[in-house]
C-alpha positions in Angstrom: 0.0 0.0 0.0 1.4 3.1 -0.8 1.5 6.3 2.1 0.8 9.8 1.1 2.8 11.9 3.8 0.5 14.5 3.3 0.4 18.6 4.5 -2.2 20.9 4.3 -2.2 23.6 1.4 0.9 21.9 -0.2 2.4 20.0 -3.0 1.4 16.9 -1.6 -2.4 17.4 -3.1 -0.7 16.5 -6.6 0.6 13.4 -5.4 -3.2 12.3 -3.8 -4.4 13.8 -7.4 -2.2 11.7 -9.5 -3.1 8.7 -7.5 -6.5 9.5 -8.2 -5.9 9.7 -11.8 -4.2 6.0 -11.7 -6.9 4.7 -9.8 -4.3 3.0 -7.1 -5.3 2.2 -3.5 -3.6 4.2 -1.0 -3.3 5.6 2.7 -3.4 9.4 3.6 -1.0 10.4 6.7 -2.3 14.1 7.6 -0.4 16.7 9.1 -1.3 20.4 10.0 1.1 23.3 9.1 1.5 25.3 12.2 -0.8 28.3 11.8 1.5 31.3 13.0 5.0 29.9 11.0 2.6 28.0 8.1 5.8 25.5 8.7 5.2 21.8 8.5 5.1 20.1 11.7 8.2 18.2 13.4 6.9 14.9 13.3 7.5 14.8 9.9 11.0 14.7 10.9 10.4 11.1 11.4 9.6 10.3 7.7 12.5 12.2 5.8 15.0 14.4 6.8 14.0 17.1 5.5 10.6 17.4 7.7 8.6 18.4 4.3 5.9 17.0 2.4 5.0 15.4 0.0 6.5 12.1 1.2 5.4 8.9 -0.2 6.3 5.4 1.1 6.0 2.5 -1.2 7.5 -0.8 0.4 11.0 0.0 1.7 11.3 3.3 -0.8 11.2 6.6 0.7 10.5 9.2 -1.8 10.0 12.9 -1.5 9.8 15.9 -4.0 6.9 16.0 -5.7 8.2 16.1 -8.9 10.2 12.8 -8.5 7.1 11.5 -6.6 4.7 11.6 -9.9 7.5 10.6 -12.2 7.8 7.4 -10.2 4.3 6.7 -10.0 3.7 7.1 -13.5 6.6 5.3 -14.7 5.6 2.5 -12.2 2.1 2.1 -12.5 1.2 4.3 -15.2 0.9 1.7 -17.4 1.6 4.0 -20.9 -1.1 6.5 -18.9 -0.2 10.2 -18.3 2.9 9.7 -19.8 4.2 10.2 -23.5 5.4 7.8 -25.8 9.5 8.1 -25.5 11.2 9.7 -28.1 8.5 11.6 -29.1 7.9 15.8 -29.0 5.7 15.6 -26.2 8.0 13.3 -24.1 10.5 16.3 -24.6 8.0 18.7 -23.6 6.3 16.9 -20.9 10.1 16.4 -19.0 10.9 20.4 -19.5 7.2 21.1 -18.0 8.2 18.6 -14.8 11.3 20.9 -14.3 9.9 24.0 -15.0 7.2 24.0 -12.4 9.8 24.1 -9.6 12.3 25.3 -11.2 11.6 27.9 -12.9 7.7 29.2 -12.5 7.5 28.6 -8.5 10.9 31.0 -7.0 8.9 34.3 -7.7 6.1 33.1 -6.6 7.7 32.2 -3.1 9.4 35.3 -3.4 6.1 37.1 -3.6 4.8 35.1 -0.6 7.9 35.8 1.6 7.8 40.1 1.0 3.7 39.5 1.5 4.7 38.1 5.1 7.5 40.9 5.7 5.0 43.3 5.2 2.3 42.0 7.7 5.0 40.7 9.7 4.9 42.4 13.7 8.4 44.5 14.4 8.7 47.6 16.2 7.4 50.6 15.2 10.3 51.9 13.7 11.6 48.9 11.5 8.5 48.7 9.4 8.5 52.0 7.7 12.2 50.9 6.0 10.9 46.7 6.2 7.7 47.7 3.6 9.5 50.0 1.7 12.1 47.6 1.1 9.4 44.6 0.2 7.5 46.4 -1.8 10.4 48.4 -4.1 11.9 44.2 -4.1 8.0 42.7 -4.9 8.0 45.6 -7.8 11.1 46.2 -9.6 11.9 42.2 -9.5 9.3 39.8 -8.5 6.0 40.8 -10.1 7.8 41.6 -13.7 9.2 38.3 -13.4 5.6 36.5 -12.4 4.2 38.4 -15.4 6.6 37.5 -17.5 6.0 33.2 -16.5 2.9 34.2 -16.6 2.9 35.5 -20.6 5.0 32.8 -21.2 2.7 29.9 -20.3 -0.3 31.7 -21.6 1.7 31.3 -24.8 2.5 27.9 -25.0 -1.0 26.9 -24.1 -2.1 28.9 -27.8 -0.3 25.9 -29.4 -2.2 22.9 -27.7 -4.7 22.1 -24.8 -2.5 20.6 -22.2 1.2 21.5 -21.6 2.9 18.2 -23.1 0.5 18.2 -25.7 -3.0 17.1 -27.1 -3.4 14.6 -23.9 -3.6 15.9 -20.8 -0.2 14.2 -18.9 1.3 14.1 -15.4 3.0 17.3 -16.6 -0.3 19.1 -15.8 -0.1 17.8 -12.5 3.0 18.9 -11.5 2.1 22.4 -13.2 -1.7 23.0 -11.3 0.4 24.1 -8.1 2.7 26.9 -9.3 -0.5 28.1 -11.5 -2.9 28.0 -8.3 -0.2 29.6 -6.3 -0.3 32.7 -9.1 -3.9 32.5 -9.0 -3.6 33.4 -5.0 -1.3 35.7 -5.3 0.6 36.2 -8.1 -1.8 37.7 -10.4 -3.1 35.5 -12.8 -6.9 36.2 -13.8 -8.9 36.8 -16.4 -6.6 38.6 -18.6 -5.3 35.0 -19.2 -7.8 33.9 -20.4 -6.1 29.8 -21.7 -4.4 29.9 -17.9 -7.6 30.9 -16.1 -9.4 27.9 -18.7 -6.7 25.6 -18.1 -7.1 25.7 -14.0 -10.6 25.7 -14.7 -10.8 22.3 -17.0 -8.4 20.2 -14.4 -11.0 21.9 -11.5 -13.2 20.1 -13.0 -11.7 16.8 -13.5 -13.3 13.8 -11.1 -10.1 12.4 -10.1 -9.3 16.0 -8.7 -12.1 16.7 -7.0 -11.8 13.1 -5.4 -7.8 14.3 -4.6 -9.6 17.6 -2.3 -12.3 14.9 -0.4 -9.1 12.9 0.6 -6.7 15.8 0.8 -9.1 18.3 3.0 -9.3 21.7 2.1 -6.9 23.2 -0.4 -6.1 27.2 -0.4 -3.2 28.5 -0.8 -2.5 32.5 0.2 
C-alpha cells in the first residue's frame, strides 16, 4: 500500500491527485502546518529528513519531491497512462514542464509570498517603515515583472495545444496545477489570461481532482 505523507495547502495534493488519476489504492497520513510559522510540523521529521511533504512510502522506498514523486508513480504504475510515448515531442515537452514548475515558475512566486509576510509581519514601530519600503520596491522592480513575464509565457504555450505536453492531458499538468494555483492566489493570474484561467478551470473540473480535495481536505493557498 502506498503512504501519502501528506500537508495541508501543499504540493502533496498532486501526489493524492495523480493517485486519483491512476486509480491506485492508498493511505493518507495528515499533518497540519503550524498556523502562525505555516511550517510543516516536526513529526515529519520522522519520515524524511528534511521534515517536508510530500512524502510517499512504497514498500522500503522513501521518496519525496513531488516532482520525482509523480515521475515514479507514472513510470511505475502508469501503465503507458499520463505519460508520452519516449522519443517523441511531447515526451521532450512533458520532461521540460516537470522541471519547469519548480524550477523555474515557483521562485517568484515564493518570493512574492515571503515580502507579502515581511510586510504584515509584527516588528517595532520603527523597522516597518524601512521593512515595507524595502518589500514592496523588491515585490515591484523584480518579483511581479518576473511573475508576469512566466505568466505571458505559459499563456503562450497553451495557444499551441490544450495541455502542456501536448494534445493529452499528462502528469506534466499535475506537477504544473500548483505553481498556476499559487499565481492565481497571489501572483496575479486572472482573467486577462484567459487559456491559464481555462486551463485551471478544465483540471478543476476533472473527477479524479475533486476526489484528490475529499481525501486531501481543504486546499487554499495565500
Amino acid at each position: 500500500m502506498i503512504i501519502v505523507h501528506h500537508l495541508n495547502n501543499s504540493r502533496s495534493q498532486r501526489v493524492l491527485w495523480l493517485l486519483e488519476e491512476l486509480g491506485l489504492p492508498y493511505e493518507v497520513k495528515r499533518y497540519e502546518r503550524d498556523r502562525k510559522t505555516l511550517l510543516a510540523p516536526p513529526e515529519l521529521l520522522a519520515v524524511h529528513p528534511l521534515g517536508k511533504s510530500p512524502v510517499i512510502q512504497d514498500g522500503g522506498l522513501t521518496l519525496a519531491e513531488s516532482g520525482a514523486i509523480l515521475e515514479y508513480l507514472a513510470g511505475r504504475y502508469g501503465a503507458d497512462r499520463l505519460v508520452p510515448a519516449s522519443g517523441s515531442p511531447e515526451r521532450l515537452r512533458y520532461t521540460y514542464w516537470m522541471h519547469y514548475a519548480e524550477g523555474s515558475a515557483m521562485p517568484p512566486l515564493l518570493l512574492k509570498l515571503v515580502f507579502d509576510r515581511i510586510e504584515t509581519a509584527p516588528m517595532p514601530f520603527f523597522a516597518k517603515p524601512v521593512a515595507r519600503s524595502i518589500a514592496a520596491r523588491a515585490k515591484g522592480m523584480l518579483v511581479m515583472p518576473q511573475i508576469a513575464r512566466h505568466l505571458d509565457y505559459m499563456e503562450a504555450e497553451l495557444a499551441t495545444r490544450p495541455w502542456f505536453a501536448g494534445e493529452q492531458f499528462s502528469a506534466a499538468d499535475i506537477q504544473m496545477s500548483f505553481p498556476l494555483e499559487a499565481a492565481a492566489a497571489r501572483g496575479g493570474l486572472d482573467a486577462r489570461r484567459p487559456r491559464l484561467t481555462d486551463f485551471l478551470a478544465r483540471i478543476h473540473a476533472r473527477e479524479a481532482y475533486r476526489r484528490a480535495l475529499d481525501k486531501g481536505g481543504p486546499f487554499q493557498l495565500k
